[in-house]
C-alpha positions in Angstrom: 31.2 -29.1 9.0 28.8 -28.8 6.9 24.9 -28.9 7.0 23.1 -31.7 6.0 19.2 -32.4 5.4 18.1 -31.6 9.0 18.4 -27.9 10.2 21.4 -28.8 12.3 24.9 -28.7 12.1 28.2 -30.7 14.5 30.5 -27.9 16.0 33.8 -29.0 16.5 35.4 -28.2 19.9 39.0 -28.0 20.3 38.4 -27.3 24.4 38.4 -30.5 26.2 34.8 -29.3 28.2 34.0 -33.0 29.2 31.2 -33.6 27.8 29.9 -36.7 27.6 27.3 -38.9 25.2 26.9 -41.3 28.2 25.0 -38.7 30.5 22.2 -41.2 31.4 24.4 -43.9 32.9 25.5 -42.6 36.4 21.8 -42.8 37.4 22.4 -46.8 37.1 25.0 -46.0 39.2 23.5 -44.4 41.8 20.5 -47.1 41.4 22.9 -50.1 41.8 24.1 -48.0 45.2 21.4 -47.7 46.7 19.3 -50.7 45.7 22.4 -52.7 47.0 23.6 -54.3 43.7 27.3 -53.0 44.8 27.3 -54.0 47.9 25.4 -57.5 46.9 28.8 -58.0 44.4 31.2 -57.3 47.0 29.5 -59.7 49.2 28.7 -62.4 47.0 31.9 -62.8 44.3 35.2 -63.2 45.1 36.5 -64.0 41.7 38.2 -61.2 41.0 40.6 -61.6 44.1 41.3 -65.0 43.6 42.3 -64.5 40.1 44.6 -60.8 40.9 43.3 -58.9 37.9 43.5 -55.7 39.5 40.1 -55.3 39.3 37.4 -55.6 41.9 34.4 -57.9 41.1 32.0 -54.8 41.5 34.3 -53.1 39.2 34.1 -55.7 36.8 30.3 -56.3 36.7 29.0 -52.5 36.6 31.5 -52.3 33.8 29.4 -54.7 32.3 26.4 -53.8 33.6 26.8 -50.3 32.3 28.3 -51.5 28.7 24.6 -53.2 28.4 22.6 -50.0 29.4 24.6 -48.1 27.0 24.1 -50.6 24.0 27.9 -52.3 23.6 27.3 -55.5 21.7 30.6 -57.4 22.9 33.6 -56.9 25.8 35.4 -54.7 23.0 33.2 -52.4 22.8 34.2 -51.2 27.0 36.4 -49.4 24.7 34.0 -46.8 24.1 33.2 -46.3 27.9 37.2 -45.7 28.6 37.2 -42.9 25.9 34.2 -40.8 26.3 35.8 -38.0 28.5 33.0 -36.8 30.7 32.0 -40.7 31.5 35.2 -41.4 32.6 35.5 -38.5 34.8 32.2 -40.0 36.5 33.7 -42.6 37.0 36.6 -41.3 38.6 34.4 -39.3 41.2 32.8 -42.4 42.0 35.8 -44.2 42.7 36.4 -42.1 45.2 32.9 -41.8 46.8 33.0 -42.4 50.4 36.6 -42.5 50.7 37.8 -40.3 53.8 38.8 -36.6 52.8 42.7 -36.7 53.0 42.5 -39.8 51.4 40.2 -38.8 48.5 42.6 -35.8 47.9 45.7 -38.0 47.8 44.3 -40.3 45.2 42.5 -37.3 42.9 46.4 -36.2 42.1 47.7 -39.0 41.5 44.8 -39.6 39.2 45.5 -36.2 38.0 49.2 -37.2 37.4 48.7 -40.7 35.6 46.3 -41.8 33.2 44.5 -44.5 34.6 42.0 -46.4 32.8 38.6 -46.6 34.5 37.1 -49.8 33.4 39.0 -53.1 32.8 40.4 -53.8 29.7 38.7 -56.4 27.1 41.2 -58.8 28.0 41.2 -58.4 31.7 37.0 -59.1 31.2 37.9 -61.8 29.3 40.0 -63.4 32.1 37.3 -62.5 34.4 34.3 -64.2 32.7 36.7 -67.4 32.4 35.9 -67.9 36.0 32.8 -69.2 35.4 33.4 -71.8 33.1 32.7 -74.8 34.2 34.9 -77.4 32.3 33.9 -80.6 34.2 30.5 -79.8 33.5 31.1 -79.2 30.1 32.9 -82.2 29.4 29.4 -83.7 29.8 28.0 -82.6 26.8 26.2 -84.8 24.3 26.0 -83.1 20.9 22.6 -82.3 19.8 20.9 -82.9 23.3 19.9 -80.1 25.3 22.0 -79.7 28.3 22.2 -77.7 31.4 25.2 -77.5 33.4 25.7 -77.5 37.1 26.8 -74.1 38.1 30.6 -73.3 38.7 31.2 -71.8 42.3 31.7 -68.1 41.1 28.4 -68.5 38.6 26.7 -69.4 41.8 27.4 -66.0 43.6 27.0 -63.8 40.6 
């Protein structure tokens, strides 16, 4: 490429090295460990079971969680989590933190074998967040008075 103003220039790599523009995230992820945040999810929500996304809650919210720290303006933009390379190979580690040795090995194959995505689509978030509407509680509204609605069950765990 070629050199702009500043006194650098972009170097193309054909090598897939892994590298990654999301470097700073995984120490949320290790804060959200050990601070309990994960753990706090698991305990807390069960939306994602009752609704079979094939997501876990915790998955779900540290997606979103981490598509905040790293700027994303709306669910779409989880897009740019799933394709940064070295993030998504984090990711992948993680998912297997604390798993048992065999089993670790077992599931870093078939990993290998199969693209797997490694946060939930836009749509599947979308799905997700419709848990906590709460339509009976919206149905209450009165235009152009300020209104606050009763929490829906899952809203009151997250």
């Amino acid at each position: 490429m070629t050199q702009g103003v500043l006194p650098f220039q972009y170097e193309v790599s054909a090598a897939a090295c892994g590298m990654t523009a999301l470097a700073g995230l995984p120490a949320y992820l290790d804060l959200a460990a050990v601070s309990g945040l994960t753990g706090a999810i698991r305990h807390h929500l069960k939306v994602g079971a009752e609704r079979q996304q094939g997501w876990t809650d915790e998955q779900v919210i540290m997606s979103l969680v981490l598509l905040n720290l790293a700027g994303g303006d709306c669910v779409n933009d989880l897009k740019v989590l799933e394709g940064d390379e070295g993030f998504a190979r984090v990711l992948r580690r993680v998912e297997l933190h604390g798993q048992p040795r065999k089993e670790r090995r077992v599931l870093e194959r078939g990993l290998a074998k199969a693209r797997r995505r490694v946060v939930p689509s836009p749509s599947a978030v979308f799905r997700y967040l419709g848990a906590f509407h709460h339509a009976e509680e919206e149905a209450k509204r009165v235009a152009g008075k300020a209104f606050i609605p009763a929490p829906s069950e899952a809203l009151q765990g997250l």
